[in-house]
LOVO-945966 format. One record per residue (C-alpha): x, y, z. Coordinates in steps of 0.5 Angstrom, whole numbers, padded with zeros to 4 digits, always signed. Layout:
N
XYZ
...
//
This chain:
461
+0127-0107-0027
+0134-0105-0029
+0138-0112-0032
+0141-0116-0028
+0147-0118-0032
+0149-0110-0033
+0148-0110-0025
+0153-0117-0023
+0157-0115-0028
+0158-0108-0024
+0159-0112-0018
+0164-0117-0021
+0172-0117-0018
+0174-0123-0024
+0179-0119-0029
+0176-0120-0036
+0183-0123-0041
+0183-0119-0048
+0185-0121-0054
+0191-0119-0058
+0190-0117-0065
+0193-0124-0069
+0189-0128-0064
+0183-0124-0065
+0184-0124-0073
+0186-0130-0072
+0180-0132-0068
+0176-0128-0074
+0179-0132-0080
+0177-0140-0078
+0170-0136-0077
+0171-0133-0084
+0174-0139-0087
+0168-0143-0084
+0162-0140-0086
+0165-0138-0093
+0169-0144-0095
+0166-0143-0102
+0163-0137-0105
+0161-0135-0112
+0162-0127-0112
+0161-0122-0119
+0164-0115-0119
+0169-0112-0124
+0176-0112-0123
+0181-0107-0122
+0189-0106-0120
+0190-0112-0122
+0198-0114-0122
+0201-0120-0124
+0206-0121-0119
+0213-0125-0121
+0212-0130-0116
+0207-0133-0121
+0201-0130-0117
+0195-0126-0119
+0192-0120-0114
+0187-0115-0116
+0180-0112-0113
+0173-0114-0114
+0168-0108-0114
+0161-0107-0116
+0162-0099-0116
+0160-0099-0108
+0164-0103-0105
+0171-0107-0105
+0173-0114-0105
+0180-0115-0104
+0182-0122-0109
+0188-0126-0110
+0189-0132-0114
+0195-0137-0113
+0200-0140-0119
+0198-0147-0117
+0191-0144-0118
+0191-0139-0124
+0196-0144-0129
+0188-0147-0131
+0186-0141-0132
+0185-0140-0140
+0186-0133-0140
+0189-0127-0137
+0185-0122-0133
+0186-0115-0133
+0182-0108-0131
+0175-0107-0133
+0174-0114-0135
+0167-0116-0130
+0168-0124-0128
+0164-0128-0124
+0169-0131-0118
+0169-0137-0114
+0173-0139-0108
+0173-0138-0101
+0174-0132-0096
+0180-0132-0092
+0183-0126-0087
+0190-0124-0088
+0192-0123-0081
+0198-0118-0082
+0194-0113-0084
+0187-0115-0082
+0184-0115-0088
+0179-0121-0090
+0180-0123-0099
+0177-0128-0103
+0182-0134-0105
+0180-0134-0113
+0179-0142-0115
+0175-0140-0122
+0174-0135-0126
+0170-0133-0132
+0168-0127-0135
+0161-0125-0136
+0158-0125-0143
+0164-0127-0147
+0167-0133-0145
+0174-0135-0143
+0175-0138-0148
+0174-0133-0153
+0177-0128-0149
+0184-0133-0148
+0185-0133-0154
+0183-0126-0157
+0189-0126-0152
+0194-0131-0154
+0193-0128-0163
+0194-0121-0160
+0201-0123-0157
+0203-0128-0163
+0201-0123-0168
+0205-0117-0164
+0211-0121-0165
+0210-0124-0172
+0208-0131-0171
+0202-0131-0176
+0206-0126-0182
+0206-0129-0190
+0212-0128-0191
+0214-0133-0186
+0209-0138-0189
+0213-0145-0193
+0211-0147-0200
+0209-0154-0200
+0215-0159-0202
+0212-0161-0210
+0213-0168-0210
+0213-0170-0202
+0216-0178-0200
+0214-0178-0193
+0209-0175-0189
+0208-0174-0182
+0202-0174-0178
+0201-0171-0171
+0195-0173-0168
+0191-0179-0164
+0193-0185-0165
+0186-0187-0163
+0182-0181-0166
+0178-0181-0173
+0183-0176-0176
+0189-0181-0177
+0185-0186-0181
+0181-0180-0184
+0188-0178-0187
+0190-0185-0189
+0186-0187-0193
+0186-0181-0197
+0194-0182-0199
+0193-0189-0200
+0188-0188-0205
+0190-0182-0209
+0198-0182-0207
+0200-0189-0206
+0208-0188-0206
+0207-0183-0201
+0209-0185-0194
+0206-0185-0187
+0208-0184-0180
+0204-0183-0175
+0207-0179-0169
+0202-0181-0163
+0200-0175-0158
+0194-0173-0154
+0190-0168-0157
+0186-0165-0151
+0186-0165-0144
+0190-0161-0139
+0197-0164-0142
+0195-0164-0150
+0199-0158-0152
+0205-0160-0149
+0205-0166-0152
+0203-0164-0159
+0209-0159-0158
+0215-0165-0156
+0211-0169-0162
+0213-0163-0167
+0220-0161-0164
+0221-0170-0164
+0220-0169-0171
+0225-0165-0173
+0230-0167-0169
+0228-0174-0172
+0230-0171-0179
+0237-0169-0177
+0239-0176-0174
+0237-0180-0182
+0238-0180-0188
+0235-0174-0193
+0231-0181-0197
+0228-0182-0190
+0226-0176-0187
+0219-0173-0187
+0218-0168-0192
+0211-0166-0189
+0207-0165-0182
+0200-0165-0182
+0199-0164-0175
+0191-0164-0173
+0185-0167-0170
+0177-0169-0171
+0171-0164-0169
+0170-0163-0162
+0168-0158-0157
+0172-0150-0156
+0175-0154-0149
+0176-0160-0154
+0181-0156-0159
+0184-0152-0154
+0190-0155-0153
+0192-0152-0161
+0190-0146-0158
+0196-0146-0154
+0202-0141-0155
+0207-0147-0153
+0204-0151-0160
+0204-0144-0164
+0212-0143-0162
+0213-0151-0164
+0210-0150-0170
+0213-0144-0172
+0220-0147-0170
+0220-0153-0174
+0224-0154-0180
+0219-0158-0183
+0214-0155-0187
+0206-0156-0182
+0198-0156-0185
+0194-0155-0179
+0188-0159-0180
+0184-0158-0174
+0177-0159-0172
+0172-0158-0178
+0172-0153-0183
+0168-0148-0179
+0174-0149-0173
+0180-0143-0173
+0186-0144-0168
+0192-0141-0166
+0195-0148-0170
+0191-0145-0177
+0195-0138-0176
+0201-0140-0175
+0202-0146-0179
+0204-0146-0186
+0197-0147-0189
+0192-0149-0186
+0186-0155-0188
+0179-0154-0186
+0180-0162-0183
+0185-0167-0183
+0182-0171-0191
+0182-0164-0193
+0190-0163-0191
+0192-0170-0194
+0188-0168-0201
+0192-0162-0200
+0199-0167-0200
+0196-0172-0205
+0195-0166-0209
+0201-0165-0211
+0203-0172-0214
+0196-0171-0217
+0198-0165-0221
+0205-0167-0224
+0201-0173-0227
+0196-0168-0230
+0202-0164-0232
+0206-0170-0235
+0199-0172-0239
+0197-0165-0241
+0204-0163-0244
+0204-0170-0247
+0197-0168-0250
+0201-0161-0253
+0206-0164-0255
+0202-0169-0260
+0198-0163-0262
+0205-0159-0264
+0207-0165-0267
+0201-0166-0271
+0201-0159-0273
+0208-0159-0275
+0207-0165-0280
+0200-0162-0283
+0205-0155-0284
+0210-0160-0287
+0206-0164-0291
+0203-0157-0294
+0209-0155-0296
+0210-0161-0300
+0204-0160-0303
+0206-0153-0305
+0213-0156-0308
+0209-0161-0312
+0206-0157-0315
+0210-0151-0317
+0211-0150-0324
+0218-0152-0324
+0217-0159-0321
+0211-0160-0325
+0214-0158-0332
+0221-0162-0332
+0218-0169-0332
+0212-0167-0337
+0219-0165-0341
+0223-0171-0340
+0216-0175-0342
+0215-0171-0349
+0223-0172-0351
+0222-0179-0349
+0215-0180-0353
+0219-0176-0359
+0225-0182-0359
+0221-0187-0359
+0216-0184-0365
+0223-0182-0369
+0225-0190-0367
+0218-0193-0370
+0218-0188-0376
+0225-0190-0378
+0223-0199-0377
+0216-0197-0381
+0221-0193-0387
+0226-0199-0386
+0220-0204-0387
+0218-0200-0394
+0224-0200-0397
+0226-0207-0397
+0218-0209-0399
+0219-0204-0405
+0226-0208-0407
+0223-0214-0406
+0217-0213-0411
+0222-0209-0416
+0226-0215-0415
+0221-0221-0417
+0219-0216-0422
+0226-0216-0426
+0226-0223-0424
+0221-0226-0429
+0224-0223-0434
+0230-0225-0434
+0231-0232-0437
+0232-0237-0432
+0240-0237-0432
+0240-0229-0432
+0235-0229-0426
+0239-0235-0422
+0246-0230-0423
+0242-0223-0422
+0238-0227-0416
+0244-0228-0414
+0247-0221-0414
+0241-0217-0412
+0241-0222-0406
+0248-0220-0404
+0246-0213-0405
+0240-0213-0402
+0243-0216-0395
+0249-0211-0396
+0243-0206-0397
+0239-0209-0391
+0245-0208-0388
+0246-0201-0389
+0240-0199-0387
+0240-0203-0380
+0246-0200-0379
+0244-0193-0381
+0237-0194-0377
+0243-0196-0370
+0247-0189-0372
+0241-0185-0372
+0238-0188-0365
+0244-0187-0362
+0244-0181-0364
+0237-0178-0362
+0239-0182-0355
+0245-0178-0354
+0241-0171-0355
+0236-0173-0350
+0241-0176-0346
+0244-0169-0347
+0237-0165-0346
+0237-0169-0340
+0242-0167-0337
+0241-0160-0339
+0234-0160-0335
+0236-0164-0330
+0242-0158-0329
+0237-0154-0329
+0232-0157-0325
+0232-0153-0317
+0233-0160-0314
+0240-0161-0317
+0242-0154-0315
+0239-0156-0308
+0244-0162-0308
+0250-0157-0309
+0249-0154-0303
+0245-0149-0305
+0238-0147-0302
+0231-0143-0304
+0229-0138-0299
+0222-0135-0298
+0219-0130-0294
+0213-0132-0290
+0207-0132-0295
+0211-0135-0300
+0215-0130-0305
+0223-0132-0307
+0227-0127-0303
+0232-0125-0309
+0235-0119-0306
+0237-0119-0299
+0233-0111-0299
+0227-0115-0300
+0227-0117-0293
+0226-0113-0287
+0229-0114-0279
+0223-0120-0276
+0220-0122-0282
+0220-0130-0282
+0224-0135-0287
+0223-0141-0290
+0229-0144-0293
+0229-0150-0296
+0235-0155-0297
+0236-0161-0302
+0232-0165-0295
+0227-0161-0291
+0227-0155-0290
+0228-0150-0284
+0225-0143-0281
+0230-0137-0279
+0228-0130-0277
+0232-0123-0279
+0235-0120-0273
+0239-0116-0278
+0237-0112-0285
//
């Protein structure tokens, strides 16, 4: 039995109304758009163009089939990277038709890569570009001040990095200042304020005087997930750091963490405590300086006065300055024998006149002894005289040839010649340089002068 819908459709005089193309595809993209608001598609992307109105277009394929796709600039600023061919992704948005042309598309809200994620790959993106451009080179990269006043801290006012780096400068360098320059240090606007904190810095520094400014800026945060730290990933922090006039460590995450910020800031720190030993370090390393120097110097001055020391003992005991007192001694103990021999005669002699005397005194008569004792008294105190005196003219005598070898030896002693002006000179090992052909160009030389003695070179035979 034929069907009766063909058969009245047949017979049916009501005119049928088509629809025009835009309201069929109208018609078609509320369908599309409500059926498939939100899908999730995985293909492999090509003819991608970045457009200069900021929006992104490219095709999804999977080798079979096409899908059109388009990720608007309201979208694609979230997004950590930048797609480009033959990357394969994972796609979330909605289907859409796009009327002029009748093509239906996917309107991109997500996109992450398939088995690396977008994370490593924005940033394998952002090293490539800065690295091209000359971001990262050493010769770019700034000595730490040697002995920093003011340090600057970008980071969480809140986080534990700031108390982290405070207590380390307050222990180990007390007379170094801090300031805390506060900015969010994650989340979608972290990297701009990480960014305005470091430019504010420096022009910070233009505005006060040179006691006042910030020698150094520590600019970091704690530990955290890869979308934590990300914010130092960003090409805006990167050119900041790079264009401050104030030498920066980067001091983000834990030792394990690398960022943008670490490549591109003058010296890195694993973390933030780390970064303050590396700034207290250089206060650190002047007093350890100062005390070995001191050390040395004391060492030097110790071997300086043993050398001299030793020197003096050589002198001592040279044959010159040993011979010239035992002289002296020898002629003075000869003065003083000549002196008691001269008294003990003296002695002698006036002992035999006494008993001669006494002698011819008994036989005499009394009247004859009283005038012959008389007379020989007289002579006797004229003899007694005589001798006293003679015995003075000898003293002085023999006192004036010891005065006079005195002064023989004294003008020939070395320290006399050495009060005139004069010098000894030795070569190094001890011998007296006599004649000038007995040194050579380098050889060293002790000269020694009435008061110490100094240490020359020969630069010319």
């Amino acid at each position: 039995m034929p069907d009766r819908s063909i058969l009245n459709s047949l017979f049916d005089e009501t005119e049928v109304q088509p629809l025009s193309v835009s309201e069929l595809n109208e018609q078609v993209k509320g369908e599309i758009e409500r059926r498939f608001s939100n899908v999730w598609v995985e293909g492999e992307i090509s003819n991608f163009h970045a457009a200069v109105s900021g929006h992104w277009y490219f095709t999804l394929t999977d080798g079979n089939s096409l899908l059109k796709a388009a990720c608007y600039k309201g979208q694609n600023y979230r997004i950590r990277f930048k797609p480009f061919d033959g990357l394969q992704v994972r796609v979330r948005g909605r289907l859409t038709l796009y009327e002029p042309r009748g093509e239906y598309q996917i309107l991109v809200e997500s996109l992450e890569p398939v088995g690396e994620g977008a994370l490593t790959v924005a940033f394998e993106q952002i090293k490539a570009k800065l690295a091209k451009e000359g971001l990262f080179d050493q010769a770019l990269k700034r000595p730490l001040p040697a002995f920093p006043r003011k340090v600057g801290v970008v980071t969480s006012a809140t986080g534990a990095a700031f108390h982290d780096i405070r207590n380390v400068l307050t222990r180990r360098a007390r007379s170094v200042g801090i300031m805390l320059i506060p900015t969010l240090v994650q989340g979608e606007f972290a990297a701009g304020q990480i960014a305005e904190a470091i430019i504010s810095a420096s022009e910070y520094n233009e505005a006060v005087q040179q006691e006042d400014r910030i020698d150094v800026l520590i600019v970091g945060r704690g530990g955290g997930s890869a979308e934590d730290l990300w914010a130092f990933n960003e090409e805006i922090v990167a050119r900041a750091i790079r264009a401050s006039a104030i030498p920066i460590i980067s001091a983000v995450g834990h030792e394990i963490d690398y960022s943008i910020a670490d490549m591109t800031a003058d010296l890195r720190a694993p973390t933030p405590s780390a970064a303050a030993e590396l700034v207290a370090k250089a206060e650190t390393e002047i007093a350890e300086q100062i005390r070995t120097n001191t050390d040395r110097l004391m060492r030097s001055i110790d071997y300086l006065l043993l050398e001299a020391n030793s020197e003096l003992r050589a002198f001592e005991m040279s044959p010159v300055f040993v011979d010239h007192p035992n002289k002296i001694m020898r002629m003075r103990q000869y003065v003083e024998d000549l002196d008691d021999d001269m008294h003990q005669a003296q002695t002698d002699r006036v002992r035999d006149l006494s008993g001669m005397l006494e002698t011819a005194t008994a036989k005499l008569s009394p009247i004859s002894l009283s005038e012959q004792v008389g007379a020989n008294r007289t002579r006797l105190a004229v003899l007694n005289e005589r001798a006293n005196s003679a015995a003075s003219a000898s003293i002085k005598n023999f006192s004036k040839i010891l005065n006079i070898k005195m002064a023989t030896l004294d003008a020939l002693s070395p320290l006399s010649v050495l009060g005139r002006g004069y010098s000894i000179t030795r070569l190094e090992w001890g011998m007296i340089l006599r004649d000038p052909t007995d040194a050579v160009e380098g050889d060293r030389l002790n000269i020694r002068l009435e008061k110490g003695s100094i240490s020359a070179k020969v630069i010319d035979e």
